[in-house]
C-alpha positions, 0 to 999 in steps of 0.5 A: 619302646625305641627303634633299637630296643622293637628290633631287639625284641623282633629278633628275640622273638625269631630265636625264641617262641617262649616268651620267658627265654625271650625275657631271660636273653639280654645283649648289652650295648656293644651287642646292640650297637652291632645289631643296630649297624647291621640293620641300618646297612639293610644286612641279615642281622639274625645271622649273628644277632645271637647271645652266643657271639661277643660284640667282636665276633658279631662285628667281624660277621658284619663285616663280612656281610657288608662285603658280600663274603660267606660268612658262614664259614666263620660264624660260628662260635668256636671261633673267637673273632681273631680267628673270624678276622683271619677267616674273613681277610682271606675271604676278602682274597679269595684264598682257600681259608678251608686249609687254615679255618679250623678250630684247631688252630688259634688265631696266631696259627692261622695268621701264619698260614694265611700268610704263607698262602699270600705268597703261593707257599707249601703251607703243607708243610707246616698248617699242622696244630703240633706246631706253635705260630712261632714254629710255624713262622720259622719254617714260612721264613725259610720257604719264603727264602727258598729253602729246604725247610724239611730239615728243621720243620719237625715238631721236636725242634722248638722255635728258636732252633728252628731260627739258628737252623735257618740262619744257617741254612742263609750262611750255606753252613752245613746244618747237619753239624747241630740239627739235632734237638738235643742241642739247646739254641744256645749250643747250635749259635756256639756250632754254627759261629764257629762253622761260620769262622771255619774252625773245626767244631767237632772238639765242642759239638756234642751234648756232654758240653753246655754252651759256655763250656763250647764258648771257651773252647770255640774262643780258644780255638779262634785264638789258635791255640791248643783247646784239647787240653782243657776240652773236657765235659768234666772241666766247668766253663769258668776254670775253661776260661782261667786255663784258655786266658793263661794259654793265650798269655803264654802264646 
């Protein structure tokens, strides 16, 4: 029996006193490896010499110890070893993981609020599991610009109205205009280009008008010329088009 294979079963037989659960518990190589690196660095390898952890997350563990962390923040195995990494690369900067390494946040999740708490943010406002990453790196985005992010950081609002909101809070628009969660993210570009050309969108800012209906009208009113006589929910955007181009011919 081989160095690895006598450290394999000395701890086996610290996990186990009966000798027929020792016999039915294998660690593959990519386990063993681990165990043996751990070993090798004089580290408390029984921490995570465990058949409950993948290779990863007993990696992750190692780590952790080779750099003095307390790992027993994350060695656990509810925490699959993204997660642990973003646990332990907190650790690593003394940030308070506590806010963020919690089961209930996937990897991305806490990537997102390690993020922000890099950079002294209110994560406050948005380390809550209702939120998606991406919904959560829209509202990062808009604290790490300086703004008040409390008009859009609200579950109803999916990721990419959240992004056409902080665009719009980056153009000083008055958002107000299509911060609702009524409007897809296509119908708030169409609000917010024409706030950004200063035309007047409350002809097309409301849901009765889908996206390319607003777009014929916004484009109409672009080229000056008089939109209300095919603004109408009623009329589908391709006859818009038909009717705005024979008035744009005329003009």
């Amino acid at each position: 029996m081989n160095f690895i294979n006598k450290l394999i079963y000395k701890i086996k037989r610290n996990l186990f006193d009966n000798i027929e659960d020792i016999n039915q518990i294998e660690f593959n190589l990519k386990q063993k490896e681990q165990i043996f690196l751990g070993e090798k660095k004089g580290l408390d390898v029984s921490i995570y010499a465990k058949p409950e952890y993948n290779w990863m997350q007993m990696e992750e563990i190692r780590f952790g110890l080779q750099d003095g962390l307390d790992v027993s923040i994350y060695a656990t195995s509810e925490y699959n070893w993204r997660q642990m990494t973003i646990i332990r690369e907190g650790l690593q900067k003394n940030i308070d993981v506590s806010i963020y390494a919690k089961p209930i946040f996937n990897a991305a999740q806490m990537n997102e609020i390690y993020k922000g708490l890099e950079k002294d943010l209110d994560v406050s406002i948005y380390n809550k599991p209702e939120f998606s990453w991406e919904q959560m790196a829209q509202i990062r985005l808009g604290l790490e610009g300086g703004f008040n992010v409390e008009i859009y950081a609200k579950p109803e609002f999916n990721n990419e109205q959240m992004k056409q909101l902080r665009y719009g809070l980056i153009e000083n628009l008055n958002i107000t205009i299509y911060a609702e969660p009524e409007f897809n993210n296509y119908q708030m570009y169409q609000i917010r280009y024409g706030l950004n050309k200063e035309l007047n969108v409350s002809l097309y800012s409301t849901v009765e008008f889908d996206e390319f209906q607003m777009q014929e009208i916004r484009k109409g009113l672009e080229h000056g010329i008089n939109v209300s006589i095919y603004a109408n929910p009623n009329i589908e955007s391709e006859e818009m088009q038909k009717i705005r181009l024979e008035l744009e011919s005329k003009k």
